[in-house]
C-alpha angles and dihedrals in degrees: 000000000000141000122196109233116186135163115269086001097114109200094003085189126219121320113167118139142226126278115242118243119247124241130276121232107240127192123205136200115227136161088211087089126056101184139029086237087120088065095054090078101029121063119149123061138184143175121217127282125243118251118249119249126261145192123292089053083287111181106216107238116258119259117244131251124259108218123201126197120209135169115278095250092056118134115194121205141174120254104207102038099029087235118159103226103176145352098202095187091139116086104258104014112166124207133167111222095174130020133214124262117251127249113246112236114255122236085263083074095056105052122119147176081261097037105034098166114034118192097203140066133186133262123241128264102255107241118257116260123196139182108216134187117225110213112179110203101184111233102239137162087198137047124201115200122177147151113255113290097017097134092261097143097030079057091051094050095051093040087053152353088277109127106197125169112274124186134149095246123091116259092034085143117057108160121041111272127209128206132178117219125185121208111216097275090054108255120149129225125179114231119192119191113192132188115295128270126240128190115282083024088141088056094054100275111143137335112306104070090070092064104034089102084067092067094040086081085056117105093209129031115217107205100211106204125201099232085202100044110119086171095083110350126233101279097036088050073051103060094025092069093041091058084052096059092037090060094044101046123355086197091055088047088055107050110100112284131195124196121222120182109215132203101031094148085081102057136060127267084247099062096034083066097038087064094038083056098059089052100044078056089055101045100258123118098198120192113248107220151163119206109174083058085039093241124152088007094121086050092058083050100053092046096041088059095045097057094041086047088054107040117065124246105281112246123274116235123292095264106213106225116196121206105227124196119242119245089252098062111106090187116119136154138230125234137169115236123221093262090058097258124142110241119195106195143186154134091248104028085046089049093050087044088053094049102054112100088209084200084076119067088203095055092044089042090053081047095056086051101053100050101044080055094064091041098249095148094048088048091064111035084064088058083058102261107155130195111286093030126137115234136173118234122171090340094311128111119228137182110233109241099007143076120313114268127185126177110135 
């Protein structure tokens, strides 16, 4: 609240100015970034404020943006309604996820031919905070699944550049891994190889449950199975992990697959056809590879890339969308609380009620007469609020036919 006062300027008027809006929280898809481990050490995270108004009609300057990069894969959702606010899986797909609070209007904004010098100015729109959950999905074409010690990682490094950690003890994989292969007439196809499965894994055994919603974004499923495996053998490791996936996701259980029997270099030509031959029985041609010697690995490729080139992008996640009123909109509802008290509520009566600094009668007064315009008090005496009754508007409670109180 501000009045000019000049020399030799006699009833300057009212000049004070407008109060800056803050800054909104962006999040931002990028293929710069693999994994959410930024996110392990930072969690808050805030955009600038507005600046307030001052004299002069001086606007107060807007507050910046705040921008946030996450992997393309990423699904934010809010914490507290469930609500699927975004699947960023473009490269440099934008979403808000919290806008920016409003500027209250200085007194240079109220006064008219009747009130030409207003001692009063609204208060600013508080910004939007959110808690939001950060769920990566890698973005493959092709999903390994495997028993421990199936090869799965030893597979990855041969069919790309990928270097992930390989040892002869279970569990050598703990995070999801990506690798890039090329066929011979250079086109790419994506390959993830998550933890291994054990069984009971879609009850929580294990660690690759954890990590099965990587693969659910993968157009194709590649079944890794251990050649020299007895416990359980070839085709039983084969249905096995099949009836994991099937009790953790249908829709996982149901994508194009593809079986590779891994490690035959270990084992004899007569049990490598001995196994061929089960499959062929059940209607499945498996690839016969090594790929510790690097043999068969072309052929993963090639079939890899024929059945990607041949199935359609899986769907992104069902994203909520929420209709929201405009400002503008004068329209609000009455409710009756559980403890038996009657609620107006709006999203412009709710904004008005916000913005009144009830320290100050003006700005009460201006209140009053807002909401008697959009009918607030009539409302709710036909609902069979009498004088002296306690009701809740915006947030606020107020006594019906007195003076304005507030306290919770």
């Amino acid at each position: 609240m501000s009045f000019r006062r000049e020399k030799y300027v006699e009833k300057g008027g009212p000049d004070g100015g407008d109060g800056g809006r803050g800054g909104d929280v962006i999040f931002i898809a990028t293929s710069r970034y693999s994994s959410l481990q930024f996110f392990a050490k930072k969690r808050t995270f805030r955009a600038q404020a507005g600046e307030p108004g001052a004299g002069r009609n001086k606007h107060g300057s807007n507050g910046q943006d705040i921008t946030i990069y996450v992997p393309l894969g990423t699904v934010l959702t809010d914490i507290a309604s469930e609500e699927v606010l975004a699947d960023l899986v473009d490269e440099g797909e934008t979403v808000t996820v919290a806008r920016g609070g409003s500027g209250g209007r200085g007194n240079a904004a109220f006064a008219t031919s009747v009130d030409r010098a207003p001692r009063y100015s609204e208060e600013g729109i508080p910004a939007q905070e959110r808690r939001i959950r950060l769920r990566l999905k890698i973005l493959a074409d092709v999903g390994i699944v495997g028993f421990p010690n199936a090869g799965k990682s030893t597979l990855l490094s041969k069919l790309s550049a990928a270097h992930p950690k390989i040892a002869d003890y279970p569990f050598t994989t703990l995070s999801p891994n990506l690798g890039v292969a090329f066929s011979p007439n250079g086109d790419r196809v994506t390959f993830a190889d998550i933890p291994g499965l054990v069984e009971g894994a879609a009850d929580g055994r294990g660690l690759g449950n954890k990590f099965l919603a990587h693969i659910e974004r993968s157009r194709v499923l590649l079944f890794l199975i251990d050649a020299n495996s007895s416990d359980p053998d070839p085709v039983q490791a084969y249905h096995l992990l099949y009836r994991e996936l099937e009790q953790y996701s249908e829709q996982l259980a149901g994508k194009p697959r593809f079986i590779v029997i891994n490690k035959i270099d270990v084992i004899s030509a007569q049990k490598r056809t001995g196994i061929r031959t089960r499959f062929v029985h059940q209607g499945i041609e498996p690839l016969m590879i090594s790929a510790l010697e690097n043999r068969g690995i072309d052929a993963v490729i090639e079939r890899g890339l024929t059945l990607v080139q041949s199935t359609p992008m899986p769907p992104r996640e069902q994203v909520t969308r929420v209709y929201r009123l405009k400002l503008s909109d004068e329209t609000f509802e009455i409710s009756r609380l559980p403890d038996g008290m009657l609620c107006a509520s709006g999203r412009y009566l709710d904004r008005i009620v916000h913005t009144t600094d009830f320290e100050k009668p003006f700005q009460v007064t201006l209140l009053d007469q807002r909401m008697r315009k959009i009918g607030v008090e009539k409302a709710l005496r036909k609902k069979g609020a009498r004088d002296g009754q306690n009701v809740m508007i915006g947030g606020h409670v107020f006594t019906l036919g007195e003076e304005t109180t507030t306290g919770r």
